[in-house]
N, CA, C and O atoms as a CHARMM CRD file, in Angstrom:
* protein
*
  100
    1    1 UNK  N   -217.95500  -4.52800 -53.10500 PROA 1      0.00000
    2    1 UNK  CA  -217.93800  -5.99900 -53.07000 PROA 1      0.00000
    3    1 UNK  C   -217.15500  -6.47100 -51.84600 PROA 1      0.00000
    4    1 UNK  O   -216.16100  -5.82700 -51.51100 PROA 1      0.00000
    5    2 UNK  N   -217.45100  -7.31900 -51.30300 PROA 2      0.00000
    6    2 UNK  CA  -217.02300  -7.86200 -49.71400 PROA 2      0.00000
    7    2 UNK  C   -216.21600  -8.96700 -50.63300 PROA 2      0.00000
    8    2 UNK  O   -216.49000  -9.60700 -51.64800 PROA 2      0.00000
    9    3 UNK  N   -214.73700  -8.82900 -49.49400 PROA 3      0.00000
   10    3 UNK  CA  -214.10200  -9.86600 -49.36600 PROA 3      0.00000
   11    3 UNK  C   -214.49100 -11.12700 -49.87600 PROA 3      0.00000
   12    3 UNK  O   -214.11400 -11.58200 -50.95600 PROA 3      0.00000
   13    4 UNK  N   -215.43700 -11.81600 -48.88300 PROA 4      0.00000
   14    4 UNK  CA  -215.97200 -12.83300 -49.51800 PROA 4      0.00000
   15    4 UNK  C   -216.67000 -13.66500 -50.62200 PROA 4      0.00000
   16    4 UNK  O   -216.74000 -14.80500 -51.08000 PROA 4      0.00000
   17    5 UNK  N   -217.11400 -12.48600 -50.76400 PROA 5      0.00000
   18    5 UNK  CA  -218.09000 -12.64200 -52.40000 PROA 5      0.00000
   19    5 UNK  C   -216.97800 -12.70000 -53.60900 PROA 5      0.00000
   20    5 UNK  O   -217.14100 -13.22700 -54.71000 PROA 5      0.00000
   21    6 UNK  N   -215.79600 -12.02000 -53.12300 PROA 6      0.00000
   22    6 UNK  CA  -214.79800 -11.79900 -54.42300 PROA 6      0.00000
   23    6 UNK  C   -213.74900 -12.81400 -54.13200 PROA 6      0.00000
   24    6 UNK  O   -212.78100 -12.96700 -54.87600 PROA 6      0.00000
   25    7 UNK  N   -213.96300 -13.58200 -52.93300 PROA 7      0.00000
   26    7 UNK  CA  -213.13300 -15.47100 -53.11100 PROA 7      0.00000
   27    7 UNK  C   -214.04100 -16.04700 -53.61100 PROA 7      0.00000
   28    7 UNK  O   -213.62100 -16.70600 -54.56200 PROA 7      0.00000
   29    8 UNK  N   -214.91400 -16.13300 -53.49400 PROA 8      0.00000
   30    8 UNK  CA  -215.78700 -17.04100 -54.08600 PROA 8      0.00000
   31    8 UNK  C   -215.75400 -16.45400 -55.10600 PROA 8      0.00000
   32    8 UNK  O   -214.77700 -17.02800 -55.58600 PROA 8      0.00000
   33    9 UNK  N   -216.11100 -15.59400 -56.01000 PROA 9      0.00000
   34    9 UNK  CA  -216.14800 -15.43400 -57.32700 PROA 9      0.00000
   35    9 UNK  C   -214.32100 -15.75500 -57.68400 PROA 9      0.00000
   36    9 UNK  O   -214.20900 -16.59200 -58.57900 PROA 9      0.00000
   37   10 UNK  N   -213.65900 -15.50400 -57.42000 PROA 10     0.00000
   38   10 UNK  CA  -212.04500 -15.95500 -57.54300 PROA 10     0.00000
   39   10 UNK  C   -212.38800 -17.63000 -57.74400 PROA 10     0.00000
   40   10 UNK  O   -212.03000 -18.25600 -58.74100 PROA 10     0.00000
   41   11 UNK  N   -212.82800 -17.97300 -57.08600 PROA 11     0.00000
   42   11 UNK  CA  -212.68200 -19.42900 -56.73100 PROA 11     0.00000
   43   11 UNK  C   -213.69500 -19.94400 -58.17800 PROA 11     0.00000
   44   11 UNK  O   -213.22600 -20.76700 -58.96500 PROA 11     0.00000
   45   12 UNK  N   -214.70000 -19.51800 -58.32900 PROA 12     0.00000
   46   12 UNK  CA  -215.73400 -20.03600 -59.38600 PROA 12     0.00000
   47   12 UNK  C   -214.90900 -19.64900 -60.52900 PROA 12     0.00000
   48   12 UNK  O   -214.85700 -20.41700 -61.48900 PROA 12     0.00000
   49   13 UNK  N   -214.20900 -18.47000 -60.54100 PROA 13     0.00000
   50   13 UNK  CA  -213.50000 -18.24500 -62.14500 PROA 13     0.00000
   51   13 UNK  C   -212.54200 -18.98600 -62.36300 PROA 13     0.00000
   52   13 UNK  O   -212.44300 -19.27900 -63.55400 PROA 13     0.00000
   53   14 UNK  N   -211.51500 -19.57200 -61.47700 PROA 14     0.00000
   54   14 UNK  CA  -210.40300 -20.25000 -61.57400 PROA 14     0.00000
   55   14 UNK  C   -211.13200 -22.10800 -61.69900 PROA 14     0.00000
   56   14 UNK  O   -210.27100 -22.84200 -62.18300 PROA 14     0.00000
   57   15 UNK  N   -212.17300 -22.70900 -61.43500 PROA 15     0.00000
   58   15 UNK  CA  -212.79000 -23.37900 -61.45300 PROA 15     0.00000
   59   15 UNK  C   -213.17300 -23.39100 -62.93300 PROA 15     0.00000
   60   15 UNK  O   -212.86200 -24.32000 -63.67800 PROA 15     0.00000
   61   16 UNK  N   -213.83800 -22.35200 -63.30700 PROA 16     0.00000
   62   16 UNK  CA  -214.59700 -22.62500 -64.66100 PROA 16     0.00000
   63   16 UNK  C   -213.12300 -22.49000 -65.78500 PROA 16     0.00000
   64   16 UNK  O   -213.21500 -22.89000 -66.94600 PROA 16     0.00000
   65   17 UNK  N   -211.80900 -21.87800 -65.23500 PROA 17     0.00000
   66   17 UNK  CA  -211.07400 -21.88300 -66.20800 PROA 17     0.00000
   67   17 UNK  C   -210.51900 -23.48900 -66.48100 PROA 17     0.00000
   68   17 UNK  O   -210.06300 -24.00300 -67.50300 PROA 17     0.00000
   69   18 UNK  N   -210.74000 -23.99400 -65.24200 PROA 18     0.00000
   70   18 UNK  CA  -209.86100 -25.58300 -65.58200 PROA 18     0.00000
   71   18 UNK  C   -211.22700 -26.48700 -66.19700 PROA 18     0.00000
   72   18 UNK  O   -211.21700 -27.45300 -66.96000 PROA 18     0.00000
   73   19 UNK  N   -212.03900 -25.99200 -65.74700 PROA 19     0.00000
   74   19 UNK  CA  -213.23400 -26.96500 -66.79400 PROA 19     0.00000
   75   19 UNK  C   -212.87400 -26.49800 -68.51300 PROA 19     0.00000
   76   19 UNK  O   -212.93400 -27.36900 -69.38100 PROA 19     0.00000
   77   20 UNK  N   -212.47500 -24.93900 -68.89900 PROA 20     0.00000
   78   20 UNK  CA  -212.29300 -24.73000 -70.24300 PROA 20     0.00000
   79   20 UNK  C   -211.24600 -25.35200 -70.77400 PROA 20     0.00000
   80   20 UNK  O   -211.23200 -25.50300 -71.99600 PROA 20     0.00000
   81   21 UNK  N   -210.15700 -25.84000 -69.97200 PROA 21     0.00000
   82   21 UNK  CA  -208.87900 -26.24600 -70.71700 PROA 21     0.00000
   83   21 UNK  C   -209.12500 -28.06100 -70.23400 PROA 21     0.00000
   84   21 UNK  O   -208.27500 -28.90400 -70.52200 PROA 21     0.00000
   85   22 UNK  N   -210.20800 -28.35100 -69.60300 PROA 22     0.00000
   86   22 UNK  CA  -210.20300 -29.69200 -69.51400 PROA 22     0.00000
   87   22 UNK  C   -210.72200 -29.99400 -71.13100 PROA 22     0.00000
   88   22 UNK  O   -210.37500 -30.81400 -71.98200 PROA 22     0.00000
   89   23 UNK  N   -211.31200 -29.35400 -71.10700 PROA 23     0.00000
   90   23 UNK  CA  -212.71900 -29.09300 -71.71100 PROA 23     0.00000
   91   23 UNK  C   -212.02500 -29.46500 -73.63100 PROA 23     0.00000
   92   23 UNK  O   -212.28900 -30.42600 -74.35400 PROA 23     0.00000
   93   24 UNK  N   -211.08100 -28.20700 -73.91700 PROA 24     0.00000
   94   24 UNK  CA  -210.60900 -27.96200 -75.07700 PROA 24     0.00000
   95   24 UNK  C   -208.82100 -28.05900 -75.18100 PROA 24     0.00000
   96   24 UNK  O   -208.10900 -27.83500 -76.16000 PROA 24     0.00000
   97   25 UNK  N   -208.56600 -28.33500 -74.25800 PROA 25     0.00000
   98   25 UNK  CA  -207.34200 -29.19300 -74.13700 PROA 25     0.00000
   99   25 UNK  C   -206.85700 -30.47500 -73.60100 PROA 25     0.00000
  100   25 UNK  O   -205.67800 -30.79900 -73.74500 PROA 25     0.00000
């Protein structure tokens, strides 16, 4: 996995975590 692909996936997981706690908190 390249560098890049694994910020961007960093970036989409830390993203979808604040949509879950927008979400249910």
């Amino acid at each position: 996995m390249s560098p890049q692909t694994e910020t961007k996936a960093s970036v989409g997981f830390k993203a979808g975590v604040k949509e879950y706690k927008l979400t249910y908190y």
